[in-house]
C-alpha positions in Angstrom: -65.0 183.8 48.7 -61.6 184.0 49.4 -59.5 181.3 47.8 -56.6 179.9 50.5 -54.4 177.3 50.1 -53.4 175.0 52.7 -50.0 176.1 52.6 -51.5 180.2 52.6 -52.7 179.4 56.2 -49.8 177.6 57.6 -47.7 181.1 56.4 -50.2 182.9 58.5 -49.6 180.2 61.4 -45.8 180.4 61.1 -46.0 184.5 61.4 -48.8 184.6 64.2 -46.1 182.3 66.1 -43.4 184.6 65.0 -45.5 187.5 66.6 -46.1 185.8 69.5 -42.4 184.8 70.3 -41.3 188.5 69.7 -44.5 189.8 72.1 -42.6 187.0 74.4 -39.0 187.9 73.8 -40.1 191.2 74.6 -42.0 190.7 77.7 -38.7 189.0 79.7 -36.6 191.6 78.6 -39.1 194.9 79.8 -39.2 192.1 83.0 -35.5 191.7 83.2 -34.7 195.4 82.8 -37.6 196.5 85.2 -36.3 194.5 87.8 -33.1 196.1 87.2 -34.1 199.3 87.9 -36.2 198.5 90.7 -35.1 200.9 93.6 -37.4 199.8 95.9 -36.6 196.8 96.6 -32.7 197.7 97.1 -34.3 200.2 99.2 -36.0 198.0 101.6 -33.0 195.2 101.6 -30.6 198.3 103.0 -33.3 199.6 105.6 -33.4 195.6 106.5 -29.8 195.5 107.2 -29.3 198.6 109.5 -32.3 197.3 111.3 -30.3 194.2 111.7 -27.0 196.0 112.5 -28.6 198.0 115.1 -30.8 194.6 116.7 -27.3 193.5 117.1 -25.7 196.0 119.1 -28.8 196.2 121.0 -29.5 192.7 121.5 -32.9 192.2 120.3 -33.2 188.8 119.0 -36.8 188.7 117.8 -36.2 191.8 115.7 -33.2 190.1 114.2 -35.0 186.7 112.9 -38.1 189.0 111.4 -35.0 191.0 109.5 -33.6 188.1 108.6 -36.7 186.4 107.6 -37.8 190.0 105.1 -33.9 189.8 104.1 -34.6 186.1 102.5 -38.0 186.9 101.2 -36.8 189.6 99.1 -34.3 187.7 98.1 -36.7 185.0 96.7 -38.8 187.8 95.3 -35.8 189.0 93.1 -35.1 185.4 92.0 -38.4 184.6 90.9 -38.3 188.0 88.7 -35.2 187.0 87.0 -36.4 184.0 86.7 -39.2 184.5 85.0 -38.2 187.4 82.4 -35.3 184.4 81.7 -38.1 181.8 80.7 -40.3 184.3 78.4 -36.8 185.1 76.9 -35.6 181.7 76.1 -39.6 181.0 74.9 -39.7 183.6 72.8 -36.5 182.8 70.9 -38.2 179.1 70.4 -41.1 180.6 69.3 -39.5 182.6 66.9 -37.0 179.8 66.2 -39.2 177.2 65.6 -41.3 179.9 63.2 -38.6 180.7 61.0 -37.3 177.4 60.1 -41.0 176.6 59.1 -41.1 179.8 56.9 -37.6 179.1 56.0 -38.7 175.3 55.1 -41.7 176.8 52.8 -39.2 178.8 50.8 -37.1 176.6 50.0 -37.9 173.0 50.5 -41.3 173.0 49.3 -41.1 175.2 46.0 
Protein backbone atom coordinates (compact mmCIF):
# COMPACT_ATOMS: atom_id res chain seq x y z
CA UNK A 1 0.00 0.00 0.00
CA UNK A 2 1.27 3.06 -1.03
CA UNK A 3 2.07 5.57 1.82
CA UNK A 4 0.79 9.41 0.73
CA UNK A 5 0.78 12.25 2.66
CA UNK A 6 -1.76 14.76 2.53
CA UNK A 7 0.55 17.30 1.42
CA UNK A 8 1.92 14.34 -1.59
CA UNK A 9 -1.61 14.64 -3.02
CA UNK A 10 -2.07 18.32 -3.00
CA UNK A 11 1.53 18.35 -5.17
CA UNK A 12 -0.21 16.10 -7.55
CA UNK A 13 -3.34 18.58 -7.41
CA UNK A 14 -1.22 21.65 -7.85
CA UNK A 15 0.62 19.93 -11.16
CA UNK A 16 -2.67 18.27 -12.67
CA UNK A 17 -3.97 22.15 -12.50
CA UNK A 18 -0.68 23.24 -13.87
CA UNK A 19 -1.25 20.77 -16.79
CA UNK A 20 -4.50 21.71 -17.29
CA UNK A 21 -3.83 25.61 -17.56
CA UNK A 22 -0.94 24.90 -20.12
CA UNK A 23 -3.49 22.28 -22.19
CA UNK A 24 -5.69 25.73 -21.89
CA UNK A 25 -3.07 28.31 -22.60
CA UNK A 26 -2.41 26.27 -25.43
CA UNK A 27 -5.77 25.75 -26.90
CA UNK A 28 -6.47 29.85 -27.25
CA UNK A 29 -3.33 30.35 -28.77
CA UNK A 30 -3.71 27.17 -31.79
CA UNK A 31 -7.44 29.22 -31.69
CA UNK A 32 -6.07 32.59 -31.98
CA UNK A 33 -3.46 31.69 -34.58
CA UNK A 34 -5.91 29.40 -36.61
CA UNK A 35 -8.16 32.15 -36.96
CA UNK A 36 -5.39 34.14 -38.20
CA UNK A 37 -4.71 32.19 -40.98
CA UNK A 38 -8.16 31.47 -41.87
CA UNK A 39 -8.38 32.37 -45.62
CA UNK A 40 -11.75 31.48 -46.01
CA UNK A 41 -13.37 33.61 -44.32
CA UNK A 42 -11.43 36.74 -45.81
CA UNK A 43 -12.31 34.98 -48.88
CA UNK A 44 -16.02 35.06 -48.52
CA UNK A 45 -15.99 38.79 -46.81
CA UNK A 46 -14.21 40.08 -50.39
CA UNK A 47 -16.69 37.97 -52.64
CA UNK A 48 -19.42 39.76 -50.24
CA UNK A 49 -18.24 43.17 -50.98
CA UNK A 50 -18.01 43.03 -54.91
CA UNK A 51 -21.38 41.41 -54.67
CA UNK A 52 -22.35 44.53 -52.83
CA UNK A 53 -20.36 46.94 -55.16
CA UNK A 54 -21.93 45.44 -58.16
CA UNK A 55 -25.90 45.44 -56.39
CA UNK A 56 -25.10 48.99 -56.20
CA UNK A 57 -24.42 49.98 -59.64
CA UNK A 58 -27.14 47.75 -60.52
CA UNK A 59 -29.64 48.77 -58.21
CA UNK A 60 -30.69 45.64 -56.61
CA UNK A 61 -31.65 46.34 -53.11
CA UNK A 62 -32.62 42.93 -51.80
CA UNK A 63 -29.25 41.58 -52.84
CA UNK A 64 -27.58 44.42 -51.03
CA UNK A 65 -29.30 43.87 -47.37
CA UNK A 66 -28.62 39.80 -47.73
CA UNK A 67 -24.71 41.07 -48.45
CA UNK A 68 -24.92 43.19 -45.79
CA UNK A 69 -26.59 40.88 -43.54
CA UNK A 70 -23.44 37.82 -44.47
CA UNK A 71 -21.01 40.91 -44.14
CA UNK A 72 -22.09 41.34 -40.26
CA UNK A 73 -22.44 37.67 -39.61
CA UNK A 74 -18.91 37.02 -40.48
CA UNK A 75 -18.05 39.71 -38.73
CA UNK A 76 -19.60 38.32 -35.46
CA UNK A 77 -18.16 34.88 -36.43
CA UNK A 78 -14.55 36.40 -36.27
CA UNK A 79 -15.35 38.08 -32.94
CA UNK A 80 -16.50 35.26 -31.14
CA UNK A 81 -13.14 33.32 -32.40
CA UNK A 82 -11.00 35.87 -30.98
CA UNK A 83 -12.95 35.98 -28.31
CA UNK A 84 -12.79 32.78 -27.25
CA UNK A 85 -8.93 31.78 -27.90
CA UNK A 86 -8.61 35.23 -25.52
CA UNK A 87 -10.59 33.58 -22.56
CA UNK A 88 -8.77 30.03 -22.72
CA UNK A 89 -5.60 32.27 -22.76
CA UNK A 90 -6.25 34.40 -19.91
CA UNK A 91 -7.66 30.91 -17.97
CA UNK A 92 -4.89 29.20 -18.60
CA UNK A 93 -2.45 31.69 -17.23
CA UNK A 94 -4.80 31.58 -13.85
CA UNK A 95 -4.65 28.11 -13.89
CA UNK A 96 -1.15 27.95 -14.12
CA UNK A 97 -0.93 31.08 -11.88
CA UNK A 98 -2.85 30.04 -9.20
CA UNK A 99 -0.80 26.38 -9.50
CA UNK A 100 2.51 27.75 -8.98
CA UNK A 101 2.03 29.98 -6.14
CA UNK A 102 0.55 26.81 -4.40
CA UNK A 103 3.74 24.77 -5.35
CA UNK A 104 5.68 27.79 -4.72
CA UNK A 105 3.84 28.11 -1.13
CA UNK A 106 4.78 24.27 -0.33
CA UNK A 107 8.41 24.96 -0.91
CA UNK A 108 8.81 27.51 0.99
CA UNK A 109 6.20 28.39 3.46
CA UNK A 110 5.42 25.09 4.68
CA UNK A 111 9.01 23.38 5.08
Amino acid sequence: MLDTSPLQYLIFAALILFGLGFITFITGAVILIARSRNKDIYTVTQQTSQIMKKSLAEDVAGLVGNASALLTAMNDLARTQNGIGIILIIVGVILMFFSSYVLWYITFKAS
